[in-house]
N, C-alpha and C positions, 0 to 999 in steps of 0.2 A: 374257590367257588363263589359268585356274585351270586344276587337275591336272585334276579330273573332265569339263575341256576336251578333255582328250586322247580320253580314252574314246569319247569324240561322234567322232571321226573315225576313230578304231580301235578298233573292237569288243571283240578280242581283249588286249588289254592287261590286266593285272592292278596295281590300287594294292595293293604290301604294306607299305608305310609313310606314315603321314600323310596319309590321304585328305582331310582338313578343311585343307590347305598353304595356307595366306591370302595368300601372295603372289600377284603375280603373274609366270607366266612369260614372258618376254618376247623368248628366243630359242634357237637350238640353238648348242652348243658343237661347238669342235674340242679335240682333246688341245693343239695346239697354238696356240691361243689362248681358253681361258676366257672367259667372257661371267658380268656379274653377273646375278641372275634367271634362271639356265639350265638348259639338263640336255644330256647327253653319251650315248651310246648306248656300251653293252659286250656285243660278241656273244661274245669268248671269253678264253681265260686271257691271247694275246697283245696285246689291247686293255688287261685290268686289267692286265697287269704296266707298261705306258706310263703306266696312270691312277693308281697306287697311290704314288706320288711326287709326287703334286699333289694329295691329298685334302684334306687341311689348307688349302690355297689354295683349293681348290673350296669347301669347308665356309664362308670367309671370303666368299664371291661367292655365298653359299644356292644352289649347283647341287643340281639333282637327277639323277636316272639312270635310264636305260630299259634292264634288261639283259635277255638272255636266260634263260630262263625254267629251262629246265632247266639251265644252266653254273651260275645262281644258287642252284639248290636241292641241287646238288654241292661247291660249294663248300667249301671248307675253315675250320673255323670262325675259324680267325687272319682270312684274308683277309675271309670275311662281317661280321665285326666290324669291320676298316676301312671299308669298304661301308656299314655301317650306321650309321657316322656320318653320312651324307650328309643332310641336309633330305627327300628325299623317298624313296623307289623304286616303279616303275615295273617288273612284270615282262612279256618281251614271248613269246611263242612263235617268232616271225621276227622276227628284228631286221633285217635288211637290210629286209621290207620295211617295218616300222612304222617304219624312218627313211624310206624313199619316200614314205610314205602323209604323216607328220607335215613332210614338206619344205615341201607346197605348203601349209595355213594360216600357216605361220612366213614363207613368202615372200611370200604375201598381207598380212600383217600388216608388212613391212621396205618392198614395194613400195606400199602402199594411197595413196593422194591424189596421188602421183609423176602430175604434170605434166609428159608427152611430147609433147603437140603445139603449144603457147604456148614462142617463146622465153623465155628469162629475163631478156633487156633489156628486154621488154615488158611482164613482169613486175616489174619491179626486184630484182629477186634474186642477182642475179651481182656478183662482186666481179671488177671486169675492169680490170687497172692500163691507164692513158692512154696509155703508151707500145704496148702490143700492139698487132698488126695483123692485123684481120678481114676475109678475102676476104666478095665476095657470096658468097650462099647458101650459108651455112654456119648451122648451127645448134647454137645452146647451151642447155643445157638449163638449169631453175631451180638455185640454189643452187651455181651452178659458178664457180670461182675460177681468173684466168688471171692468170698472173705477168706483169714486165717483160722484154719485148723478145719477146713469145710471138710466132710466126706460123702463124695457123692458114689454110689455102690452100681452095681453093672446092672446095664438094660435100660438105666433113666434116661427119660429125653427131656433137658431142659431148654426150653424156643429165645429166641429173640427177648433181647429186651427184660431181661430178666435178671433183679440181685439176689443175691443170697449172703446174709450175713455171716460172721464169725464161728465157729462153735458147731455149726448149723451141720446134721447128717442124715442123708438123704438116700435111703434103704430100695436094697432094688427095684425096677420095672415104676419106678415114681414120671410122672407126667407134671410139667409147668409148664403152663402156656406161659403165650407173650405177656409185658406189662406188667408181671406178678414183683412183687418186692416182698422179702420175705426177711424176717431181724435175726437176731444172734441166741445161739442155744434151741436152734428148732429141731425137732426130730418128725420128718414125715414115714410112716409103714410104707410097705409093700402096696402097691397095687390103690394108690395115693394120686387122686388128678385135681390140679389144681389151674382155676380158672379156664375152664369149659363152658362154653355157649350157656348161658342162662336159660332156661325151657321158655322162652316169652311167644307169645303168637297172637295174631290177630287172627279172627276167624272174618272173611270177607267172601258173600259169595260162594260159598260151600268148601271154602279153601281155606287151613290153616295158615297165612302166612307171617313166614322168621322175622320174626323183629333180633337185626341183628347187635351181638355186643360186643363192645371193645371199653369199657372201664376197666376194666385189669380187678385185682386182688391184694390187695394190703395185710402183712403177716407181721402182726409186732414182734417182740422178744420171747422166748421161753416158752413157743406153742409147740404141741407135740399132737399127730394127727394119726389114727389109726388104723390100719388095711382095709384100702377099699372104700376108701370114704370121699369126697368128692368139695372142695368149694368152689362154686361156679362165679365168673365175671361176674360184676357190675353193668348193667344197662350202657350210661354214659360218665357212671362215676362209681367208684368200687367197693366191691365186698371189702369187709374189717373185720377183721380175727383180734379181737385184743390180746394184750399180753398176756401169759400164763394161764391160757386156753388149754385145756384138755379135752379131745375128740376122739369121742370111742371108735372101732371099726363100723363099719357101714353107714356111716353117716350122712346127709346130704343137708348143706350148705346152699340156699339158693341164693338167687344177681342181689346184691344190694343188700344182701344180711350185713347188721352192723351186731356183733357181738363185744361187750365189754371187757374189762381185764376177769381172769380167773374163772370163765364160763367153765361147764362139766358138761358135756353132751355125751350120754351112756349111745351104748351099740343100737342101732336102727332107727336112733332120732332124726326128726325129720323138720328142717326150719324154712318156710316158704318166701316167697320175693319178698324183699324191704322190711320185712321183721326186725326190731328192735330188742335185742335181749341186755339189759344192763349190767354192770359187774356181777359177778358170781354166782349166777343166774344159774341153775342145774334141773338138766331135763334128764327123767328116768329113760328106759329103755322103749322104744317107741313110740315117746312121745313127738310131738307131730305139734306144730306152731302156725296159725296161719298168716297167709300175706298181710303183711301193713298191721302188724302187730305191735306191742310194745309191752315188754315184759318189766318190770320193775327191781331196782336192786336187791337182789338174795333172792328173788322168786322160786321153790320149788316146784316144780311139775311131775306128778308123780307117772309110772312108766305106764306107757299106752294112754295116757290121756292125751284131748285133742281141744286146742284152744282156737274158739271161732275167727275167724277172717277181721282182720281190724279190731281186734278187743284191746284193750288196754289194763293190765294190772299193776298195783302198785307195789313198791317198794316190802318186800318181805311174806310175800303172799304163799300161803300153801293150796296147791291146787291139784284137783282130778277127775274123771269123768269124760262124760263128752255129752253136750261141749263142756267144754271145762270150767269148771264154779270151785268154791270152797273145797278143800277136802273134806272138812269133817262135815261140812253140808253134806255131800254127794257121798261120802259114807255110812249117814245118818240115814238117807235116801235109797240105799243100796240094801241095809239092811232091814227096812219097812216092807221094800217088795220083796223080801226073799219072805219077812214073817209069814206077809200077807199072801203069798204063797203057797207056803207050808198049811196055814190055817186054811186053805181053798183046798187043802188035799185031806 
């Protein structure tokens, strides 16, 4: 796809640099993982301050940028200059939704000729070691790679584009989408879907519309994932399960959760887009994380508590409530209106 590509799906887009860009682009970017041939979306000053430490890296990967239209023409001439190194720009009026609009040819263009209905044995496309063992009816998708000693149990569909380490045993009616990589010693339950559409949307217009994903899912060593519980794609760069992750059943995993080594997520916890929880990080049963979060190393969350949208807590925190504060704050707090309660009766 060339720049003036863009334009053909969004109208409203403006090229203010380099409209003749001869490459070709080939994907969208996250802050968090770079793509060469790319471009990265900036809607406001706390997008560029993330991006303004990687320009030099992006300039080396020819990125280019879709930014907002007016933050761009406000801008401060220091920072426009960084900016304007860039290979291309792209000015947008709505950036939330001209990354909605440009999601789906970029996902068209990652998913195109992907063979979902043909196994890949029947293909020859699989690299499947002699030792694994494959119930009936189960299904592999093309280009999918299974380690030694795998066991994948009947009913699973595993798609395209998909490894599975050593060790690794994968319990009936389990779901992996495309792009997922998953390490050695995992055990997924029953009724287990992995890398599913990220709930993202734009509301335009009275219309929710899909911001589509294809970042895939990253599954290190030694994770075990309990029935019925869910981690969804990455945006344009992937969900992270770290090592020695334990996931109770019914759990939900949103686009771009980065989970550390040794996280505990009890039954009906709930982690929202781009949340950060750092090693060993343990949420009670219903506790609930919101977006753009960042939880600190050994944080406990006690079960049912609900931490506000972008909070940040530090390293060894005990926390509950909602929204969520100190524990023994909000137990202290808990117990004052129940006194003051009783003393009103």
């Amino acid at each position: 796809m060339k720049i003036n590509d863009l334009l053909k799906f969004d109208s409203t887009l403006k090229i203010v640099k380099n409209p003749e860009w001869p490459e070709e682009i080939l994907a969208i970017s996250a802050l968090d993982g770079l793509l060469p041939n790319s471009f990265i979306f900036i809607k406001n000053a706390k997008f560029l301050d993330k991006f303004l430490p990687l320009v030099e890296t992006a300039r080396s990967l020819k990125l280019g940028v879709v930014i907002d239209e007016k933050f761009y023409s406000l801008m401060s001439a220091e920072f426009k200059t960084k900016v304007d190194n860039l290979d291309w720009i792209v000015t947008s009026p709505n950036v939330p939704l001209s990354l909605t609009i440009l999601s789906k040819p970029f996902y068209d263009l990652k998913m195109k000729d992907m063979n979902t209905q043909v196994d890949g044995r029947q293909m020859g496309t699989t690299q499947i070691d002699p030792t694994a063992r494959i119930s009936q009816n189960v299904f592999i998708g093309e280009h999918v790679i299974i380690g030694a000693n795998v066991e994948i149990l009947s009913g699973s569909v595993i798609l395209p584009h998909v490894s599975i380490g050593d060790n690794s045993k994968i319990y009936p009616n389990v779901t992996i989408y495309p792009f997922t990589t998953i390490g050695k010693n995992c055990r997924f339950h029953s009724g287990v879907v992995i890398g599913g559409d990220g709930f993202g949307y734009t509301f335009h217009q009275g219309e929710h519309k899909k911001i589509w994903h294809m970042g895939g899912v990253i599954i290190h060593n030694d994770v075990e994932i309990g029935t019925n519980s869910s981690v969804d794609a990455g945006t344009f760069s992937p969900t992270i399960i770290g090592s020695g992750c334990r996931i109770d059943n019914l759990v939900q995993v949103a686009h771009n959760v980065k989970l550390g080594r040794g996280c505990v997520l009890c039954g009906q916890a709930g982690i929202a887009g781009s949340a950060v929880l750092e090693d060993y990080v343990v949420l009670g049963g219903r506790a609930a994380i919101g977006p753009d979060s960042h939880i600190g190393m050994g944080t406990q969350v006690a079960g049912g508590a609900m931490v506000n949208e972008s909070a940040i807590w530090p390293a060894g925190s005990k926390l509950g409530g909602h929204p969520a504060r100190d524990l023994k704050e909000w137990m202290k707090g808990f117990a004052y209106v129940r006194k003051m309660s009783l003393k009103d009766n």
